[in-house]
C-alpha positions as CSV (number, residue, x, y, z in Angstrom):
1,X,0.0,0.0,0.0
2,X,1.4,3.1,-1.3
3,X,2.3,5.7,1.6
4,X,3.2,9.6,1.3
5,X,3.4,10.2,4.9
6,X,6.5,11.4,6.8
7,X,7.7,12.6,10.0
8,X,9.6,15.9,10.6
9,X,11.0,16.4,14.3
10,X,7.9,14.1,15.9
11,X,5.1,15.9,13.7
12,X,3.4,13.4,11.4
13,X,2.7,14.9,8.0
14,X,-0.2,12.2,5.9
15,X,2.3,13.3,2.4
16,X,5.1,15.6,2.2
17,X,3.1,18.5,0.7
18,X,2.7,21.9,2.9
19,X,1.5,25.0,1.6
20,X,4.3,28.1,2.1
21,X,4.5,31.0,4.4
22,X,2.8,33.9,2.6
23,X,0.9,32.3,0.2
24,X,-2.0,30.1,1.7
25,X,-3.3,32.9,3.9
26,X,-4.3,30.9,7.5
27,X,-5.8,28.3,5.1
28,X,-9.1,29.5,5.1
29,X,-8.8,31.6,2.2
30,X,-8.2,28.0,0.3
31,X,-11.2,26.1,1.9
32,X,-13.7,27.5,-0.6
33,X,-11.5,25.8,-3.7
34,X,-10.6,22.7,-1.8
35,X,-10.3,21.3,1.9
36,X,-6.8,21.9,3.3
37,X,-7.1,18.0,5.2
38,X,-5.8,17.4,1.9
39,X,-2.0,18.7,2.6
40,X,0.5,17.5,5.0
41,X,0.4,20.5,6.9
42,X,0.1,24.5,6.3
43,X,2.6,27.3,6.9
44,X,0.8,30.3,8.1
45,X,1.4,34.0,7.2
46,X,4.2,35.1,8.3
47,X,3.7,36.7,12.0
48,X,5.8,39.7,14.1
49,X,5.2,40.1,17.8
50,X,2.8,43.3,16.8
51,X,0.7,44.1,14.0
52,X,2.1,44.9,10.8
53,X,1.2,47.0,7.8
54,X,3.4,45.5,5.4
55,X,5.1,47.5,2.2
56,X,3.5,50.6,0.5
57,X,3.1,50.9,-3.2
58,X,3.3,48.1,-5.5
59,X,3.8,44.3,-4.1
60,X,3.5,42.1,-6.7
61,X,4.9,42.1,-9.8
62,X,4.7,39.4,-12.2
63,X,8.1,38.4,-14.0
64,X,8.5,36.3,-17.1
65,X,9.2,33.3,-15.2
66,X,8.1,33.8,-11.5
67,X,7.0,36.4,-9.4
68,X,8.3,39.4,-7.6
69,X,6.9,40.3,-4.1
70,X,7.9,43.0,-1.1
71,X,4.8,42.3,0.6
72,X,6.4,43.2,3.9
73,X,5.1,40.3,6.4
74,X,1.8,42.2,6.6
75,X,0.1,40.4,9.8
76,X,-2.1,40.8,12.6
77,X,0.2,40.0,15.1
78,X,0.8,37.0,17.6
79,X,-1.8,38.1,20.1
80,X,-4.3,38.3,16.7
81,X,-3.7,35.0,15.3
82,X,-4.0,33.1,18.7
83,X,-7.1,34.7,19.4
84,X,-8.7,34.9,15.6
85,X,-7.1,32.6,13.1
86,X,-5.8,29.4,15.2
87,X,-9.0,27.4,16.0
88,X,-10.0,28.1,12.3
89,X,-6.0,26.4,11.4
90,X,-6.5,23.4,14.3
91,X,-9.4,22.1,12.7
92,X,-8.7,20.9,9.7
93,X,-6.4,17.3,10.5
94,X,-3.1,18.9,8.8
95,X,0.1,20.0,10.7
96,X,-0.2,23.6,11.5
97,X,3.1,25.8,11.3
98,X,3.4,29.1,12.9
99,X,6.2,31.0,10.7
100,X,7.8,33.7,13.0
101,X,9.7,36.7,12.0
102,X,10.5,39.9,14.3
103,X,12.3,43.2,13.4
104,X,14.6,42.5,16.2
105,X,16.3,40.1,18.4
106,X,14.0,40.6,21.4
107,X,10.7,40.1,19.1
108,X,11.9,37.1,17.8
109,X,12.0,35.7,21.6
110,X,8.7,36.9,22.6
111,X,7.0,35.9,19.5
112,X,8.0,32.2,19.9
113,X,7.4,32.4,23.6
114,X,3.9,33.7,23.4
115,X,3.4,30.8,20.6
116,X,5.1,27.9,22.8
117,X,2.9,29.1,26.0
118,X,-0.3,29.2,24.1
119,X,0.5,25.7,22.1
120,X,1.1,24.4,26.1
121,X,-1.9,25.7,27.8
122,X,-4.2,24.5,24.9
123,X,-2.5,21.0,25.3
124,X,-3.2,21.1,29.3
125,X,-7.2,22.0,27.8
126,X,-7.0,18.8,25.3
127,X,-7.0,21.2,22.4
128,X,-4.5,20.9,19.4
129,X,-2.2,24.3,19.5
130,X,1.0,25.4,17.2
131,X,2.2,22.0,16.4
132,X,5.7,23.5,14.9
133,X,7.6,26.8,14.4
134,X,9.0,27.9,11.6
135,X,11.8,30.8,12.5
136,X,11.8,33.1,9.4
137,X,15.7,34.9,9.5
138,X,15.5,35.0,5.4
139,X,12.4,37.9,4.6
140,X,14.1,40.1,2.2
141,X,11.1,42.4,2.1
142,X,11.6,44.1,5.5
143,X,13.9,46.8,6.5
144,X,14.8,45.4,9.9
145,X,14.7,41.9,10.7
146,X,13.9,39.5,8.2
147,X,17.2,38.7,6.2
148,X,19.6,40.8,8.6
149,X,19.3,38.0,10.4
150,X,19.9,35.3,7.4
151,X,22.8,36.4,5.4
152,X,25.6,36.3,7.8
153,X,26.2,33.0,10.4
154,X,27.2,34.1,13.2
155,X,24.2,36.9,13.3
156,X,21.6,34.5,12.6
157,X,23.2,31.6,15.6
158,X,22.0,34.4,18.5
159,X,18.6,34.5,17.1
160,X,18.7,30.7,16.5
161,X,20.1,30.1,20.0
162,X,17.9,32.3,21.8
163,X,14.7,31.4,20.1
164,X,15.8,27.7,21.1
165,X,16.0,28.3,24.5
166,X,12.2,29.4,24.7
167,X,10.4,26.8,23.0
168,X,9.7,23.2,23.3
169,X,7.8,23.3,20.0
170,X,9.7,21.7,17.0
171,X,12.0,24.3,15.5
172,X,12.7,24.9,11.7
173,X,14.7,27.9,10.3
174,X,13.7,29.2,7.0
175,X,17.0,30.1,5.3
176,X,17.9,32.7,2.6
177,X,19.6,32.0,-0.4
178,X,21.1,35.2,0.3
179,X,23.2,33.8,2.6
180,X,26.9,34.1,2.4
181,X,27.0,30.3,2.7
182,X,24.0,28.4,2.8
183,X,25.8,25.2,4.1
184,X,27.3,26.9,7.1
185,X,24.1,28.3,8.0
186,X,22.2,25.2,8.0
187,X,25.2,23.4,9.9
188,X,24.8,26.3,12.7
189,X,21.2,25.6,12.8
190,X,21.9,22.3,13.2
191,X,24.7,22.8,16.0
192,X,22.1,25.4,17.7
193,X,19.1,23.0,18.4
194,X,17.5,23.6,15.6
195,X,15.4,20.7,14.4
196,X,15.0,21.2,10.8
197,X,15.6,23.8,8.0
198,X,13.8,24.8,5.0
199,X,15.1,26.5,2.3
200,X,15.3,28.5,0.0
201,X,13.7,31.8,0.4
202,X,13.0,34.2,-2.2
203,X,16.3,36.0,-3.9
204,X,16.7,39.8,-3.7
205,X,16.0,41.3,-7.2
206,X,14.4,44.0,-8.8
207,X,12.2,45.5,-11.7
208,X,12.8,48.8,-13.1
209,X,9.8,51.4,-14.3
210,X,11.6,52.6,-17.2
211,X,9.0,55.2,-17.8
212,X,9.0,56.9,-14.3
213,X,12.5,55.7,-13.7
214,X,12.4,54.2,-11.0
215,X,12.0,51.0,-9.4
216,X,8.9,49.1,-9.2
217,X,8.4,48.6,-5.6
218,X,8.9,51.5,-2.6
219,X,11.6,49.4,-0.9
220,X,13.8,49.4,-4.4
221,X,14.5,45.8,-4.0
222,X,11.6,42.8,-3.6
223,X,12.1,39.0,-3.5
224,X,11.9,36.8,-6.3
225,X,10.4,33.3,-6.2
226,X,9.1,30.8,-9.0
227,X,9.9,28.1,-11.8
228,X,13.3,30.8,-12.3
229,X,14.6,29.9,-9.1
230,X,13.6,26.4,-9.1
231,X,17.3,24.8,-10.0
232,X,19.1,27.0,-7.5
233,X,17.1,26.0,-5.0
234,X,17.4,22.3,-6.3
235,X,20.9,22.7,-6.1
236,X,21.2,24.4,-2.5
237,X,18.7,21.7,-1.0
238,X,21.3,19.1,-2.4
239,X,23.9,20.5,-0.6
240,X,22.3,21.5,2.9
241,X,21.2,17.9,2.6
242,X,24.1,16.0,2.5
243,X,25.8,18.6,5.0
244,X,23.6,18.0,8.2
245,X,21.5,15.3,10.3
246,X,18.6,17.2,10.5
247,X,15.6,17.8,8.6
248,X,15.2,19.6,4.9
249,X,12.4,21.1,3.7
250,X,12.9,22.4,0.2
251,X,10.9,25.0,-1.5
252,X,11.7,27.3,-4.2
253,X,9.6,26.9,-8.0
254,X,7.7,23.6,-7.4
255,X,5.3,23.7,-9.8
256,X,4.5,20.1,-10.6
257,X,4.7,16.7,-8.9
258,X,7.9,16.5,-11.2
259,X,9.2,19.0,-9.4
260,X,8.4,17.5,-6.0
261,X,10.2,14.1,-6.4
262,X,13.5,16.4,-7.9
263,X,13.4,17.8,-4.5
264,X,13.0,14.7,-2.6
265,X,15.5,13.0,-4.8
266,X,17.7,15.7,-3.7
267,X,17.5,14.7,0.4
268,X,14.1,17.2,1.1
269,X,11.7,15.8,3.4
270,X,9.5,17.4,2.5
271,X,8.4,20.5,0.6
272,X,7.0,23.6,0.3
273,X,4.7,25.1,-2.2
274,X,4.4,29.2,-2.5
275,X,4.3,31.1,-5.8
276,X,2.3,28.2,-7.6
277,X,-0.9,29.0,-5.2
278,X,-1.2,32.3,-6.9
279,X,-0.9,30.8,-10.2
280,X,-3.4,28.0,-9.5
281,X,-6.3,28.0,-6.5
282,X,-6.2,24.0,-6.9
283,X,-2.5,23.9,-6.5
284,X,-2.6,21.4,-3.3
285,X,-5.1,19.7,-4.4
286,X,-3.6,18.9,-7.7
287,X,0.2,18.1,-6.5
288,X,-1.6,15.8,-3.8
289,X,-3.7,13.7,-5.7
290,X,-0.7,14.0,-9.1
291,X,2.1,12.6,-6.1
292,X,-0.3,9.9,-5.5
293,X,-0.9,8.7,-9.0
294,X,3.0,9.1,-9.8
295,X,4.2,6.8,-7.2
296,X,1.1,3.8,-8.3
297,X,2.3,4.1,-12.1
298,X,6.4,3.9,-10.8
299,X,5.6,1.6,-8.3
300,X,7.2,4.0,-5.5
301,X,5.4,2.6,-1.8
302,X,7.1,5.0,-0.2
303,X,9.1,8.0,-0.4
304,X,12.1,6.9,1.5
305,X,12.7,4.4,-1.6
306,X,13.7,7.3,-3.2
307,X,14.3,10.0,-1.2
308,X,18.3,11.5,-1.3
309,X,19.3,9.3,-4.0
310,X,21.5,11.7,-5.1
């Protein structure tokens, strides 16, 4: 009997296929086009310790091969999401990641606290909480925080370290293909507690107005994500794979169920899916029920038979 399921740091996903930070809403803006029981588990928007507005001007722009984005973590805030968006996330029987990002050290800290201490207490009340963090040190979008954090090692091993020591809750850092070296960064992960790492991010990049002459977006710069990053990411996610123990999500382009075994082939665990939502509303759905039919017609049972072949 053919099984997708897998296991990332104790939390049971039923196939390898979770929605990305940023790009599924809480889920519920999904449920109307298919149910989200259907994934492995869903990454929510990406959340700061207070409310935040996000970018002005321009956000998205669409590029010949992907998309550019400086939405700016627009959230409502920990406090928010707790009290408005988590029951709606717990109900559906799919993991439910919390992706955290802060525009300084100390936000980080209290963000994951305030997530680890709710996931606790609604355990104590027999009610599912937060079943994994994701920490976000890679947003390119944001003036403070975000990226700061993800391009240089020994910036981002505080941040690691710290958010560590706070949480209980199965940890995975987000990394930024920005990085000065990506390896490194998921080794110090790895050496800081860490329990997984998923990767890649979006690239910085930019799009020029040649008629006003200027950039596109208010922030000059905006991250770039889609099919044109998808064998750079292939390749980091090959790498970070064979460089630590732990976990690899891998994300960046995946478009197709093709796409998905490259990525497993390459050592992920599992993966993430983000600028393909926006392309398609039946994106999960599709990839889900496509993995399925791939693995009868190769005669795959499971994905460990082929996973890191590479």
């Amino acid at each position: 009997m053919i099984s997708m399921a897998c296991n990332i740091a104790g939390v049971a996903f039923k196939n390898p296929i979770i929605m990305a930070s940023g790009t599924f809403g809480f889920g519920r803006e999904y449920a109307e086009f298919y149910s989200p029981e259907l994934l492995g588990g869903i990454v929510g928007k990406g959340l700061t310790l207070h409310p935040k507005a996000g970018n002005m001007g321009s956000r998205i722009h669409e590029t010949a091969s992907g998309m550019l984005n400086s939405v700016g973590l627009e959230n409502p805030g920990v406090a928010a999401f707790l009290k408005d968006e988590l029951d709606d996330m717990t109900r559906w029987n799919t993991a439910v990641i919390a992706n955290v990002g802060g525009s300084n050290l100390e936000e980080y800290v209290q963000a994951a606290a305030m997530i680890t201490e709710n996931a606790q207490k609604r355990r104590t009340m027999n009610r599912r909480g937060v079943d994994m963090l994701e920490l976000n040190i890679s947003c390119p979008n944001v003036k403070q925080g975000g990226m700061q954090f993800g391009i240089q090692t020994e910036v981002a091993r505080d941040v690691v370290r710290q958010v560590r020591n706070v949480t209980a809750l199965p940890l995975v850092v987000k990394l930024s293909p920005n990085a000065e070296n990506i390896t490194q960064m998921a080794v110090m992960c790895e050496e800081e507690g860490a329990d997984g790492v998923s990767l890649i991010n979006t690239f910085s990049a930019m799009k020029i107005d040649i008629r006003r002459r200027r950039s596109v977006f208010a922030n000059t710069y905006a991250g770039l994500s889609g099919p044109a990053i998808k064998p750079i990411a292939l390749r980091m996610v090959h790498q970070v794979a064979q460089a630590v123990s732990i976990p690899v999500i891998g994300m960046g382009g995946i478009s197709s169920v093709e796409d998905i075994i490259e990525f497993i082939m390459a050592g992920a665990a599992a993966i993430q899916v983000g600028t393909y939502n926006f392309v398609h509303l039946h994106a999960g759905s599709e990839l889900v029920y496509g993995l399925e039919q791939w693995m009868q017609r190769e005669k795959v049972q499971s994905l460990d038979e082929i996973r890191g072949i590479l």
